[in-house]
VEXMI-332809 format. One line per field, with one value per residue: residue number from 0; residue in three letters; x, y, z of N, C-alpha, C in turn. Coordinates in steps of 0.2 Angstrom, whole numbers, always signed. Example, Ala and Ser with C-alpha at 12.3 -4.5 7.8 and 13.67 -1.06 7.14 Angstrom:
BEGIN
seq: c(0;1)
type: c(ALA;SER)
n_X: c(+66;+64)
n_Y: c(-28;-11)
n_Z: c(+39;+35)
ca_X: c(+62;+68)
ca_Y: c(-22;-5)
ca_Z: c(+39;+36)
c_X: c(+66;+64)
c_Y: c(-16;+0)
c_Z: c(+39;+39)
//
This chain:
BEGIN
seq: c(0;1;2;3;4;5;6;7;8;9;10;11;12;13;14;15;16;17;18;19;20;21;22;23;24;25;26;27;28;29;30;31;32;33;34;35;36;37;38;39;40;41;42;43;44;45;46;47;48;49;50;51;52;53;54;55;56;57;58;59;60;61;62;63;64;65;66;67;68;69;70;71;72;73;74;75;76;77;78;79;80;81;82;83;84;85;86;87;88;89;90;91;92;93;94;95;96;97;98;99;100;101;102;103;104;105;106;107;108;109;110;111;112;113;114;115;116;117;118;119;120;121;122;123;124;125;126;127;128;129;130;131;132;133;134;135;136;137;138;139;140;141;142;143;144;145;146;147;148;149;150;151;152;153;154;155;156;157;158;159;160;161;162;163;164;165;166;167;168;169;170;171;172;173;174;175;176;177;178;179;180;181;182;183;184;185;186;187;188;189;190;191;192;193;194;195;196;197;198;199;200;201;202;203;204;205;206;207;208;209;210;211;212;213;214;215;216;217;218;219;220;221;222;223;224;225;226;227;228;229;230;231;232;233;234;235;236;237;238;239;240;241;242;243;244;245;246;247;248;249;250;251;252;253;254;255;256;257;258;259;260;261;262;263;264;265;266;267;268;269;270;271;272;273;274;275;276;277;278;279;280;281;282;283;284;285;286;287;288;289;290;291;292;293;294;295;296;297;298;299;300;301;302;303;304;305;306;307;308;309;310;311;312;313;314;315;316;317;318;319;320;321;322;323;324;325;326;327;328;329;330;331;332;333;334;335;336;337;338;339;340;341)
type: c(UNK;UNK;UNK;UNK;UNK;UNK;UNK;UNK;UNK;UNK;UNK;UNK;UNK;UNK;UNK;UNK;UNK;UNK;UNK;UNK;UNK;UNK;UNK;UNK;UNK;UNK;UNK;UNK;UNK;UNK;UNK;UNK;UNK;UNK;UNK;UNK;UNK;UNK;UNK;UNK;UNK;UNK;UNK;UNK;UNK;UNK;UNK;UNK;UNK;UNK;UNK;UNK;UNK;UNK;UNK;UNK;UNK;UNK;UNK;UNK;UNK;UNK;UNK;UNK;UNK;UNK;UNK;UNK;UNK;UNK;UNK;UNK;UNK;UNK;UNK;UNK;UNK;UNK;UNK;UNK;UNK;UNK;UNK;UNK;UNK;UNK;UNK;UNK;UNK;UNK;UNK;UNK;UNK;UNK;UNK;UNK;UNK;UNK;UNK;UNK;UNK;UNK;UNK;UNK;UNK;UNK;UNK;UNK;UNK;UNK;UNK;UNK;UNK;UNK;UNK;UNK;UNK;UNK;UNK;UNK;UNK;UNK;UNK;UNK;UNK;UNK;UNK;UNK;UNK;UNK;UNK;UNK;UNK;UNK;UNK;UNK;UNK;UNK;UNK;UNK;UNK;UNK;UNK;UNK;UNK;UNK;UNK;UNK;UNK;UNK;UNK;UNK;UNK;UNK;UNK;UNK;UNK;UNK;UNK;UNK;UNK;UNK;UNK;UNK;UNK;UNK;UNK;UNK;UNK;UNK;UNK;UNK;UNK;UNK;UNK;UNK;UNK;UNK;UNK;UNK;UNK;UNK;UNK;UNK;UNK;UNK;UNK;UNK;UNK;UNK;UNK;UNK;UNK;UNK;UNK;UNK;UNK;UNK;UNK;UNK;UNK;UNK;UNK;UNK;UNK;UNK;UNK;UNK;UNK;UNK;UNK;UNK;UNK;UNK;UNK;UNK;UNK;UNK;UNK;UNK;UNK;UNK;UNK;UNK;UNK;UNK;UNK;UNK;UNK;UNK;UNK;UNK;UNK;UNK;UNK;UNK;UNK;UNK;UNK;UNK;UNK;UNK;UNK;UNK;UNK;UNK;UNK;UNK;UNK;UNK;UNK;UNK;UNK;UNK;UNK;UNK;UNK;UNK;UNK;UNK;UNK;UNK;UNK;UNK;UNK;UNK;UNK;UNK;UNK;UNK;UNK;UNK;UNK;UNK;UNK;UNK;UNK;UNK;UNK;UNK;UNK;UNK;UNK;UNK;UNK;UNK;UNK;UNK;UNK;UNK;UNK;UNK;UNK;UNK;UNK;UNK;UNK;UNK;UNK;UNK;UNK;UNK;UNK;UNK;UNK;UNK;UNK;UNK;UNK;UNK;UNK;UNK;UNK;UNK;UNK;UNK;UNK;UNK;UNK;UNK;UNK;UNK;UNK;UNK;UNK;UNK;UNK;UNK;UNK;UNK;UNK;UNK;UNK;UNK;UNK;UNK;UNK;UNK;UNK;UNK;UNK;UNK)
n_X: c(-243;-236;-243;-235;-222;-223;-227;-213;-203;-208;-208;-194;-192;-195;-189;-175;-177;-183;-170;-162;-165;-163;-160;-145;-139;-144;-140;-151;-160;-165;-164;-175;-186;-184;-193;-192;-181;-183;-182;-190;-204;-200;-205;-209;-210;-215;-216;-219;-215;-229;-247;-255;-251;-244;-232;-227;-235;-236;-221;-222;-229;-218;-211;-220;-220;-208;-207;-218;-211;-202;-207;-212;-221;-227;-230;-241;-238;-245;-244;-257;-252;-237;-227;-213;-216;-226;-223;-215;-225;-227;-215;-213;-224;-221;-209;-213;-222;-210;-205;-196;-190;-190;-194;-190;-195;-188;-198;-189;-170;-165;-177;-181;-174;-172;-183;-180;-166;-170;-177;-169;-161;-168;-168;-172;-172;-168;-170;-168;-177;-178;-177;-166;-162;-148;-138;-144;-150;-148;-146;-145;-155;-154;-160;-155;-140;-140;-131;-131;-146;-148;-140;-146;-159;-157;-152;-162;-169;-163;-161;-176;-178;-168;-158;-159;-167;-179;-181;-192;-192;-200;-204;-206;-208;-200;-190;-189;-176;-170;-175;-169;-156;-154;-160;-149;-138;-141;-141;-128;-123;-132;-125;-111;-111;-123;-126;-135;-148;-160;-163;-178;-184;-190;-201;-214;-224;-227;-230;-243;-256;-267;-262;-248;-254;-259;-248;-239;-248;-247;-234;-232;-241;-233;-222;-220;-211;-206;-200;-198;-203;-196;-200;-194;-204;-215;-228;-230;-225;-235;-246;-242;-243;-254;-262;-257;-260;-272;-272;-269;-254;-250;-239;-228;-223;-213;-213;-206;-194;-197;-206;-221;-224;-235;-244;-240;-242;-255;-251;-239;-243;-252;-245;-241;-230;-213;-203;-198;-192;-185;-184;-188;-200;-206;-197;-188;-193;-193;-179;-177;-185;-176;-166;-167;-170;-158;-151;-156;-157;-144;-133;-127;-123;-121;-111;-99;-92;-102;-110;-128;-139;-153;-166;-175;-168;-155;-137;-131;-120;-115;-109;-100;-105;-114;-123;-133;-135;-149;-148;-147;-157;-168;-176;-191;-200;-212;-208;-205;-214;-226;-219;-220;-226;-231)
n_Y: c(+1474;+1462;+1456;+1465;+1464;+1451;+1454;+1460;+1453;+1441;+1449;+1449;+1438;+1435;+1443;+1439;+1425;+1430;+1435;+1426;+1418;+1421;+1416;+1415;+1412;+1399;+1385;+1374;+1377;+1376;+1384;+1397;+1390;+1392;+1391;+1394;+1387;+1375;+1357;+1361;+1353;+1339;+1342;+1335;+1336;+1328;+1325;+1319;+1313;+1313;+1311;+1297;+1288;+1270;+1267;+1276;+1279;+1270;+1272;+1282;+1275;+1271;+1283;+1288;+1278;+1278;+1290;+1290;+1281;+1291;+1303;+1313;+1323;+1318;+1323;+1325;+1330;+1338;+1335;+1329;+1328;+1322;+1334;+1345;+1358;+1359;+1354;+1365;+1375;+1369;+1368;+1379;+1384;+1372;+1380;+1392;+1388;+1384;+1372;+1358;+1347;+1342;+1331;+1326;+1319;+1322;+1331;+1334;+1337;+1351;+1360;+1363;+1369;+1384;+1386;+1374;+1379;+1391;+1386;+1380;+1389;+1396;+1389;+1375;+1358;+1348;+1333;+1322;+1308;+1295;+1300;+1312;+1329;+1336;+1346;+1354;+1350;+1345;+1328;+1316;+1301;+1285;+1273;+1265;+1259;+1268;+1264;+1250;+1247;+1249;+1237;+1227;+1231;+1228;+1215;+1206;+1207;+1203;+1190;+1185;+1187;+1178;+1188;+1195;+1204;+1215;+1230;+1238;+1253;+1260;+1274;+1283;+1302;+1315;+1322;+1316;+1313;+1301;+1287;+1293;+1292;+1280;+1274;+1278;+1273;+1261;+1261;+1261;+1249;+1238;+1243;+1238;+1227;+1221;+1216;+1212;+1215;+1225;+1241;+1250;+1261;+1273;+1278;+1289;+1288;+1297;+1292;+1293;+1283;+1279;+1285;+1277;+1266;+1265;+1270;+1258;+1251;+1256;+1256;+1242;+1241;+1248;+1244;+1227;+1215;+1217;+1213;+1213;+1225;+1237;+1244;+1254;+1261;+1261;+1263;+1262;+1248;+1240;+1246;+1242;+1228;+1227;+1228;+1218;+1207;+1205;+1207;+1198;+1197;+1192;+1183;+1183;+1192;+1201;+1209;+1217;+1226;+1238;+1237;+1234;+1220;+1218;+1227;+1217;+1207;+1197;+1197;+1189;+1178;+1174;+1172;+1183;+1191;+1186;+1191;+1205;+1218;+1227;+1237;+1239;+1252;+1255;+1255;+1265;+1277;+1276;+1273;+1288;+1296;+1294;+1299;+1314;+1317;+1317;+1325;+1337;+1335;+1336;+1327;+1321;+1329;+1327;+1326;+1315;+1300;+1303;+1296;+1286;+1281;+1270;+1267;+1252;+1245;+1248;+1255;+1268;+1276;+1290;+1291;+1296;+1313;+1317;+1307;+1294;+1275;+1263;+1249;+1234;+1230;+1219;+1207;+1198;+1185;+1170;+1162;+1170;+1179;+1180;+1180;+1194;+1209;+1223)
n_Z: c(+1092;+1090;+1079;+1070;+1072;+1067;+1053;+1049;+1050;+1041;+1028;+1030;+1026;+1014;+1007;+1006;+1000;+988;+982;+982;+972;+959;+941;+940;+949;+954;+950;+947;+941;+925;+909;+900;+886;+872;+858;+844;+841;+841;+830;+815;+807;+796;+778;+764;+747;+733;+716;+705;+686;+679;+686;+689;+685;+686;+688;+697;+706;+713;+717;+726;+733;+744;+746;+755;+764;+771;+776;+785;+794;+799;+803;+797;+783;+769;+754;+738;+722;+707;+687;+676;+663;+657;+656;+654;+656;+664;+676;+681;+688;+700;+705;+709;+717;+730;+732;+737;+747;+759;+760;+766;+758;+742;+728;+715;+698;+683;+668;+658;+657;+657;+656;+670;+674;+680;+690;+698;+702;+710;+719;+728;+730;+737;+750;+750;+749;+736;+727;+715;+705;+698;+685;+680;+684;+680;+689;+693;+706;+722;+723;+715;+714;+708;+700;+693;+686;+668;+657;+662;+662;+648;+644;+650;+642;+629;+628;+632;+619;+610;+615;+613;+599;+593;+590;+579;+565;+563;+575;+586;+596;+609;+615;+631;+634;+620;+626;+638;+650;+656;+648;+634;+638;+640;+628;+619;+623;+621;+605;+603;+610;+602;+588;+590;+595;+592;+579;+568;+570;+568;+569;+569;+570;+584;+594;+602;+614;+624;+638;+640;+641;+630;+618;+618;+615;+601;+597;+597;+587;+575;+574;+569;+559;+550;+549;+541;+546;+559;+571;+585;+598;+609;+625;+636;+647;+659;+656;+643;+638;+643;+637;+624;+626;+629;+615;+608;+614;+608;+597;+579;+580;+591;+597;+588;+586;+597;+614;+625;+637;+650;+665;+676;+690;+693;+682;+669;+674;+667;+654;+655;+658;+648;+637;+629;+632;+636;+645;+655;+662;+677;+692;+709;+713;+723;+732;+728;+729;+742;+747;+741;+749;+760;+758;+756;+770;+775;+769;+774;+785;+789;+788;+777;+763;+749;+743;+735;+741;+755;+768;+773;+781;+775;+779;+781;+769;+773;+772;+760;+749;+741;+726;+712;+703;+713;+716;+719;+719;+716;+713;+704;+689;+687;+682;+673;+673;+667;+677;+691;+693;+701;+712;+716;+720;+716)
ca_X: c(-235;-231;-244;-231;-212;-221;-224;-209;-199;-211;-205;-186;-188;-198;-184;-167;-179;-181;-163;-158;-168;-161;-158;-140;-136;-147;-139;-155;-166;-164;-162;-181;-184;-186;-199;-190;-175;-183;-182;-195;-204;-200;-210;-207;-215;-215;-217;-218;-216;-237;-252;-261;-246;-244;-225;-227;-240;-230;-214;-224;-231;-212;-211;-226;-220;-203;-212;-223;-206;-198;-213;-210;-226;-226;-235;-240;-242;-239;-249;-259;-248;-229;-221;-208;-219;-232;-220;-215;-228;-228;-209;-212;-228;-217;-205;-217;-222;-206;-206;-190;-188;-192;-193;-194;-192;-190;-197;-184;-165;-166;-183;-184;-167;-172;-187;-175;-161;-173;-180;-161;-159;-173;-166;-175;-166;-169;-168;-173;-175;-181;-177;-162;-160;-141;-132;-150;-150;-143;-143;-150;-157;-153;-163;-151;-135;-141;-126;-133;-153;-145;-137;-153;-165;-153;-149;-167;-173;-160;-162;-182;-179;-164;-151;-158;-172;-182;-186;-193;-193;-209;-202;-209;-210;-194;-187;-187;-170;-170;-178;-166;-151;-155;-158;-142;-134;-146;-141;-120;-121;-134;-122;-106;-112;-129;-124;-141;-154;-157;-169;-180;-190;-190;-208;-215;-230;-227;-233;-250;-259;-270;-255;-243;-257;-260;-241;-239;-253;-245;-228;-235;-243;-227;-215;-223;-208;-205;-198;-201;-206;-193;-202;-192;-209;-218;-235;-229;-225;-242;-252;-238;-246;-263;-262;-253;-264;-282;-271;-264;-245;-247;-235;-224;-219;-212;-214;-200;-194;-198;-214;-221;-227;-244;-247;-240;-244;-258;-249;-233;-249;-257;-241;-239;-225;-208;-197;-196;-184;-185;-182;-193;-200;-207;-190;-183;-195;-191;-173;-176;-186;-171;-160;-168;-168;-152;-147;-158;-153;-134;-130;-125;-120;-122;-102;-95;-91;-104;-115;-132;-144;-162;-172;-174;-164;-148;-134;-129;-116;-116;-106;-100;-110;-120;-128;-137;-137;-152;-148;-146;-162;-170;-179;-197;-206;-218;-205;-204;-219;-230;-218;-218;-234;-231)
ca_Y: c(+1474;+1455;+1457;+1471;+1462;+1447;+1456;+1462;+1446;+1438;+1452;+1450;+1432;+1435;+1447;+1436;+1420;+1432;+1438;+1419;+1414;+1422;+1413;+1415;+1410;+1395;+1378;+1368;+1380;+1376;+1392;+1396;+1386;+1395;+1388;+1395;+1385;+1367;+1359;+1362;+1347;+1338;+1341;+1333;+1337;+1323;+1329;+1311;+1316;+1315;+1309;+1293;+1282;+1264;+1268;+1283;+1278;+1264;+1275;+1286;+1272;+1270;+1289;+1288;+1272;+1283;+1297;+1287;+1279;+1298;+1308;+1319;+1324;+1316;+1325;+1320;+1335;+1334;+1335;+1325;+1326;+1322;+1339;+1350;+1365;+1357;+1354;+1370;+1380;+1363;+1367;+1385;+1383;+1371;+1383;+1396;+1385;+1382;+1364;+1355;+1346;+1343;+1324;+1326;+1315;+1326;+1327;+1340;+1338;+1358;+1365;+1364;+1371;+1390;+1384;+1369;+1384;+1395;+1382;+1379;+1396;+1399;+1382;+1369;+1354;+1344;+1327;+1319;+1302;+1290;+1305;+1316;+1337;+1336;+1354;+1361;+1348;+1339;+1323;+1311;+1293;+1283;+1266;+1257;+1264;+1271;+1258;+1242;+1247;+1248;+1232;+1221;+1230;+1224;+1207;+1203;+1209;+1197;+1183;+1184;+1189;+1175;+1190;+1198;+1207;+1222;+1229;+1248;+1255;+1263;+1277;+1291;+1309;+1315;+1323;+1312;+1312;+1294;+1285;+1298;+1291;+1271;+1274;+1280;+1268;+1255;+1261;+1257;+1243;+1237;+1243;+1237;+1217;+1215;+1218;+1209;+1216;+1235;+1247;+1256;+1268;+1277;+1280;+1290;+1288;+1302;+1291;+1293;+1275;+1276;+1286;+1271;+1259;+1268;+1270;+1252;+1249;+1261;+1252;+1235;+1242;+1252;+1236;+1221;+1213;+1221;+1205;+1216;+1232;+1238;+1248;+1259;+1262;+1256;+1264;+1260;+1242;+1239;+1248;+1237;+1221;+1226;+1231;+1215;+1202;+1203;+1205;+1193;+1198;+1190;+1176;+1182;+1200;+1203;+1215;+1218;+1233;+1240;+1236;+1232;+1214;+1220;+1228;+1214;+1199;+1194;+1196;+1185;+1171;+1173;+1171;+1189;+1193;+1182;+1195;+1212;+1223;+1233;+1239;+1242;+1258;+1257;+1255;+1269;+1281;+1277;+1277;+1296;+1300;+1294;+1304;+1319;+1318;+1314;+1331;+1342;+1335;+1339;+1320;+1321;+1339;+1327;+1324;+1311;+1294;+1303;+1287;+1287;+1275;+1270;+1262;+1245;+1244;+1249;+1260;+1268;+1279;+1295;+1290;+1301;+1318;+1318;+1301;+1287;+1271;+1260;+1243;+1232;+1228;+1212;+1201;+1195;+1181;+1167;+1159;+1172;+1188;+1180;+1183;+1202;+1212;+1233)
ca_Z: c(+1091;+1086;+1072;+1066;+1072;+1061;+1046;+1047;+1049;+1035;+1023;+1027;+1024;+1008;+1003;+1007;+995;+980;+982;+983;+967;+953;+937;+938;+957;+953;+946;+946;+936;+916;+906;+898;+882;+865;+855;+838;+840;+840;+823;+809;+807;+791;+775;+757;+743;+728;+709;+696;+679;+681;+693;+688;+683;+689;+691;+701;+711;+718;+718;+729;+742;+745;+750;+761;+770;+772;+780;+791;+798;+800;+806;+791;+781;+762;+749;+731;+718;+699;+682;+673;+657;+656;+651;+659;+657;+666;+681;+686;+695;+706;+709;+711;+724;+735;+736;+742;+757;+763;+760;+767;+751;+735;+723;+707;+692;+677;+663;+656;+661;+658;+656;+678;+678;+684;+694;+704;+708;+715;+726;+731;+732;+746;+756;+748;+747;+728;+726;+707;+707;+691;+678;+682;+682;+683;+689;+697;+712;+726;+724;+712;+716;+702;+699;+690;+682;+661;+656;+665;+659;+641;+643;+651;+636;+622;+629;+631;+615;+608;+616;+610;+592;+590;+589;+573;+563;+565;+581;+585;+602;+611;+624;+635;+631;+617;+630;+645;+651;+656;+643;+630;+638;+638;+619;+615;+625;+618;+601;+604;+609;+594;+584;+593;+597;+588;+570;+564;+574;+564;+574;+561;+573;+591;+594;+607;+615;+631;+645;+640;+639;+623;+613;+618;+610;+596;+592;+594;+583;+570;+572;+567;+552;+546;+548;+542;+548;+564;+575;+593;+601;+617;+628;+643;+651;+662;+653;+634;+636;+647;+632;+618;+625;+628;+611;+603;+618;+607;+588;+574;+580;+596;+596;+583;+589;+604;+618;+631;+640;+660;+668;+683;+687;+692;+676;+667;+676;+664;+647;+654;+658;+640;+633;+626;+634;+638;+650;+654;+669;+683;+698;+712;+711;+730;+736;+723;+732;+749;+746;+741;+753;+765;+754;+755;+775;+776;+767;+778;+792;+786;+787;+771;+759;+742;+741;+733;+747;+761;+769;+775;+781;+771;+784;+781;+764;+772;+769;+757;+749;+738;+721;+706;+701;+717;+713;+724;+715;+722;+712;+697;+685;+689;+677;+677;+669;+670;+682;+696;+692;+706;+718;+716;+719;+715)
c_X: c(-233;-233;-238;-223;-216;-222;-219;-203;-201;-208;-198;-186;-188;-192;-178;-172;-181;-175;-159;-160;-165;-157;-151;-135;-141;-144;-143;-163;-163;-168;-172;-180;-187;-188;-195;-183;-175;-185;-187;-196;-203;-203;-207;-213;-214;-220;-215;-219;-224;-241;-254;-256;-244;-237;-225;-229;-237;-223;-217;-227;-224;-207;-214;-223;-212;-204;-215;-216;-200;-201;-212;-217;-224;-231;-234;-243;-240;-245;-251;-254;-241;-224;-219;-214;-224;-231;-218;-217;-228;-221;-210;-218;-224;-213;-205;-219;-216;-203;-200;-186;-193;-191;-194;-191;-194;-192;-192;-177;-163;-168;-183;-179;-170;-176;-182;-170;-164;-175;-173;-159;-162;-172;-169;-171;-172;-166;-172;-173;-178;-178;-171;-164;-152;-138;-138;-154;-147;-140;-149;-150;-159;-155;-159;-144;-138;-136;-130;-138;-152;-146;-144;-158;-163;-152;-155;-172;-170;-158;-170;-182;-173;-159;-153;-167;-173;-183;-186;-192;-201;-207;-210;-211;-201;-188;-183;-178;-166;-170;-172;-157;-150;-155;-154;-137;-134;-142;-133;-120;-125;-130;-113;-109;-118;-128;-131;-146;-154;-164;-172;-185;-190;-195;-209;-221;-230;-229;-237;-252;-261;-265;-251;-247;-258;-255;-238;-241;-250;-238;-229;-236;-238;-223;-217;-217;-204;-205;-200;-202;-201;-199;-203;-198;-213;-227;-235;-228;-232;-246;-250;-242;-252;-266;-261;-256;-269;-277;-265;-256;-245;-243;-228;-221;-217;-211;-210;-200;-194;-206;-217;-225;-236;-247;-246;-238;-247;-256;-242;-238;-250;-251;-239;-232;-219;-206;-197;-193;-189;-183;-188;-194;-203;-202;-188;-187;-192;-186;-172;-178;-181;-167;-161;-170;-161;-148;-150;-156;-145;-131;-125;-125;-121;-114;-101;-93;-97;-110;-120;-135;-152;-164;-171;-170;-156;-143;-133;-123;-117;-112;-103;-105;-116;-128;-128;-139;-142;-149;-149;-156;-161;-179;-185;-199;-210;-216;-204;-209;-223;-226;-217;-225;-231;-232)
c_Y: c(+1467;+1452;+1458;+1465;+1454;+1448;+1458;+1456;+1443;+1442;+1452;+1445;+1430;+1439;+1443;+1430;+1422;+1432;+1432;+1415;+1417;+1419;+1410;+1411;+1401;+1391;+1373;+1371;+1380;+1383;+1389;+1393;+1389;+1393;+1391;+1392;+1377;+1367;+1358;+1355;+1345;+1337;+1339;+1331;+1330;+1323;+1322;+1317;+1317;+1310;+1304;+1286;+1278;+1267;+1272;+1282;+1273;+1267;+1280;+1282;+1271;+1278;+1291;+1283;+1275;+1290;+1296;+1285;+1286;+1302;+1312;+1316;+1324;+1320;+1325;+1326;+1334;+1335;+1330;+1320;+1327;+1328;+1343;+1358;+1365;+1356;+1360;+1374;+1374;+1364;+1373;+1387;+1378;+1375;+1390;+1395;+1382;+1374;+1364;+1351;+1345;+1337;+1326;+1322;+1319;+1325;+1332;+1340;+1346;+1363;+1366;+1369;+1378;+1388;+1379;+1373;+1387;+1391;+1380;+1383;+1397;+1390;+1377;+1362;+1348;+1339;+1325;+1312;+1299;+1294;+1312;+1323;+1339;+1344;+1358;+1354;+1346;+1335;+1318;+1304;+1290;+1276;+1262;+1262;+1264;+1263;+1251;+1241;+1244;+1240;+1227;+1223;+1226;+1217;+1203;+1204;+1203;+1193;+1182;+1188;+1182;+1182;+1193;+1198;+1212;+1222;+1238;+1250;+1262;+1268;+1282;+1296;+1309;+1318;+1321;+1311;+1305;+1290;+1288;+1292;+1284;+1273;+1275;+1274;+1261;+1254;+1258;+1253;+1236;+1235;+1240;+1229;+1215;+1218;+1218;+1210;+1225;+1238;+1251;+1261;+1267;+1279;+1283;+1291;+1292;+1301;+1291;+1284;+1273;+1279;+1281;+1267;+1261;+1270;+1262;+1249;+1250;+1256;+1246;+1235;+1245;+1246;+1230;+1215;+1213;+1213;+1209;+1224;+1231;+1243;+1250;+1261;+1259;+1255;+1262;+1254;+1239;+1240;+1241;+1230;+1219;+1225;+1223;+1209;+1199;+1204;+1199;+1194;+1194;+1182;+1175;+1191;+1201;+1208;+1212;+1225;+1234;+1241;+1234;+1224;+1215;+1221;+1223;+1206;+1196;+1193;+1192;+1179;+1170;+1170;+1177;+1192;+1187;+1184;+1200;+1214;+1227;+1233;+1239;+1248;+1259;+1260;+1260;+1277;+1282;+1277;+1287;+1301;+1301;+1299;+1313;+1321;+1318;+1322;+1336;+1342;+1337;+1331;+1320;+1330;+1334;+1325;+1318;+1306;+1298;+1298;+1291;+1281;+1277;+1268;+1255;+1242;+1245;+1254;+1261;+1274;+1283;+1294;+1296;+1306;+1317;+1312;+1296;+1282;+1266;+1252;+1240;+1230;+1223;+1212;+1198;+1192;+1174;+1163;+1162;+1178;+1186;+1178;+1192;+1204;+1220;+1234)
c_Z: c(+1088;+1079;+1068;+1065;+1065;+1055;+1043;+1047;+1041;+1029;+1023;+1025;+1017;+1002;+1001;+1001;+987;+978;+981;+976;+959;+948;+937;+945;+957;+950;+943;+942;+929;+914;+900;+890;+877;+858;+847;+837;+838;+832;+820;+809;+798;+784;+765;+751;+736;+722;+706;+691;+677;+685;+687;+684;+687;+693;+698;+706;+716;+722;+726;+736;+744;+749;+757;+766;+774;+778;+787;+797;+803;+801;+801;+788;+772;+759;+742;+727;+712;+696;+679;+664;+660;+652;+658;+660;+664;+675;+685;+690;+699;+709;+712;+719;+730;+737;+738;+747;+759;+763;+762;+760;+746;+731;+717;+703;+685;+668;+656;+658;+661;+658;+664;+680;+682;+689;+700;+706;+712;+720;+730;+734;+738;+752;+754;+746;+741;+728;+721;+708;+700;+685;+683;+678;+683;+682;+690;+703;+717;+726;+718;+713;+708;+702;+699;+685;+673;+657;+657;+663;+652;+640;+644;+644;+632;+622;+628;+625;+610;+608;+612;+603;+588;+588;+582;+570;+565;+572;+580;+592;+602;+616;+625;+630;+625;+621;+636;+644;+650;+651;+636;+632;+637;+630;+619;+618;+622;+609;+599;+605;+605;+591;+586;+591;+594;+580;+567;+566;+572;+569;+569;+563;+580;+589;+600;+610;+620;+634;+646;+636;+631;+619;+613;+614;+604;+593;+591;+587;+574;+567;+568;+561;+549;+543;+549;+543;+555;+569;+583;+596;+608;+617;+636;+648;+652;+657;+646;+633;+640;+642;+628;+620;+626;+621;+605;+607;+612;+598;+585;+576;+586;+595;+590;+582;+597;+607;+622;+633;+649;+660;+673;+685;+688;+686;+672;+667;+670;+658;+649;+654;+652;+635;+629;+625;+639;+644;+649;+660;+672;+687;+702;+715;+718;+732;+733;+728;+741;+751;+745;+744;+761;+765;+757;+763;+777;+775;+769;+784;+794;+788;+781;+766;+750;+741;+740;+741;+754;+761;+772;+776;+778;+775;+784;+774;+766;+772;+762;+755;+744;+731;+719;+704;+705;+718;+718;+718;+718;+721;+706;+694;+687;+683;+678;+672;+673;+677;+690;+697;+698;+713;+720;+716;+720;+708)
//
């Protein structure tokens, strides 16, 4: 019998501590946690105009150091050659893994265009950076404003020519967005304030090393007068002074343009080269890849005045036509190149 009276106790008491436990009559029980609500971790894909350029590569340890600071997962995909054609299935394969965003520096302002809606279209948030697709992304992160690039090629072309004679330019691809829009800029104010200075050829070497040397080459031979060579890329004025280091012109043709000082440490030593621009293309990636958090996170929508922060660069703020500006051109020669290592 007291076996029984205590089973039966044990079981009312077991009953009234279910009856008292339900989720709802509980204050100190937290509501079960649904594993599809926490957020996706952050992935960014990054597309250069192509793989195995100094530029790029750089621009890209500035993504990765970005990355590593905001656990987000950086990846580097892209062609070997510089064409818009070439870029697409790398837009189109990110935006069938889902990727969170997208870098690209194009080499088309509207060959990417259906490939960059779609990927907008399935949530991918597009960020261009170096080379603008304007009205098929987000946000573009802008080096150095077109205008103010212009203005430092021209000025330095005519400080080392004396303001007059032949020069040619040596760009990218004919396409490039970038490089397309500094010439024309390049060419008004030529024709505006350097009266005496005539441009007798836009050459392109497409980014590729021995084509940039080999049109240099060509240049020289064309215009036996030819007072200097501009060259908007980092890969076409690097060939322009390998090219012009070991021949008869050195010392009486000038090379300028954008370049990085690593690549052209050795030709401001030898004497080849006087001065040439840039930016730091670390900092141009790491800016973007802040950017392109910033607009997944919904910090930012890409609007005109909305602010973010870049990490250790600082804030910033979103401009005109959805544009992030990082900073003005800066200037290298024999006097400051070995303070700079990218």
């Amino acid at each position: 019998m007291k076996v029984m009276k205590i089973a039966a106790v044990s079981a009312a008491v077991l009953a009234l501590l279910v009856g008292c436990s339900t989720p709802n009559e509980n204050p100190t029980t937290a509501p079960p946690t649904d594993s599809s609500s926490a957020a996706a971790p952050l992935t960014i894909t990054v597309l250069p105009k192509n793989l195995g350029n100094p530029y790029f590569d750089t621009s890209t340890k500035g993504f990765k150091a970005a990355g590593a600071e905001m656990g987000a997962t950086v990846t580097e995909v892209g062609p070997t050659a510089g064409s818009a054609d070439a870029q697409v299935p790398y837009i189109q394969t990110a935006t069938q893994q889902g990727v969170s965003a997208l870098a690209v520096s194009a080499n088309d302002q509207t060959a990417l265009c259906d490939a960059l809606n779609a990927a907008m279209a399935a949530g991918v948030k597009v960020v261009t950076f170096d080379s603008d697709a304007p009205g098929c992304r987000n946000l573009f992160i802008n080096q150095a404003t077109s205008d103010g690039i212009a203005k430092v090629l021209v000025q330095m072309v005519a400080d080392q020519t004396g303001d007059s004679g032949d020069i040619a330019i040596l760009s990218a691809t004919a396409n490039a967005t970038n490089q397309n829009a500094w010439i024309d800029l390049m060419k008004t104010d030529l024709a505006a304030n350097h009266p005496n200075i005539n441009l007798v050829e836009v050459a392109y070497g497409d980014d590729e090393d021995q084509k940039s040397f080999d049109q240099t080459a060509a240049l020289l031979q064309k215009y036996p007068n030819l007072k200097a060579i501009v060259a908007p890329t980092t890969v076409g004025i690097a060939a322009a002074a390998r090219y012009l280091s070991t021949s008869s012109y050195k010392g009486k043709v000038a090379i300028t343009g954008l370049g990085t000082p690593n690549d052209m440490r050795a030709f401001v030593k030898d004497g080849t080269v006087t001065e040439f621009a840039l930016w730091n293309p670390q900092d141009l990636g790491y800016l973007a890849a802040y950017a392109a958090k910033a607009l997944v996170d919904g910090t930012i929508t890409g609007a005109q005045g909305d602010t973010f922060t870049a990490g250790t660069l600082g804030s910033y703020t979103v401009g005109p036509d959805q544009t992030v500006l990082l900073g003005d051109p800066y200037k290298f020669n024999a006097g400051n190149i070995d303070n700079f290592n990218f």
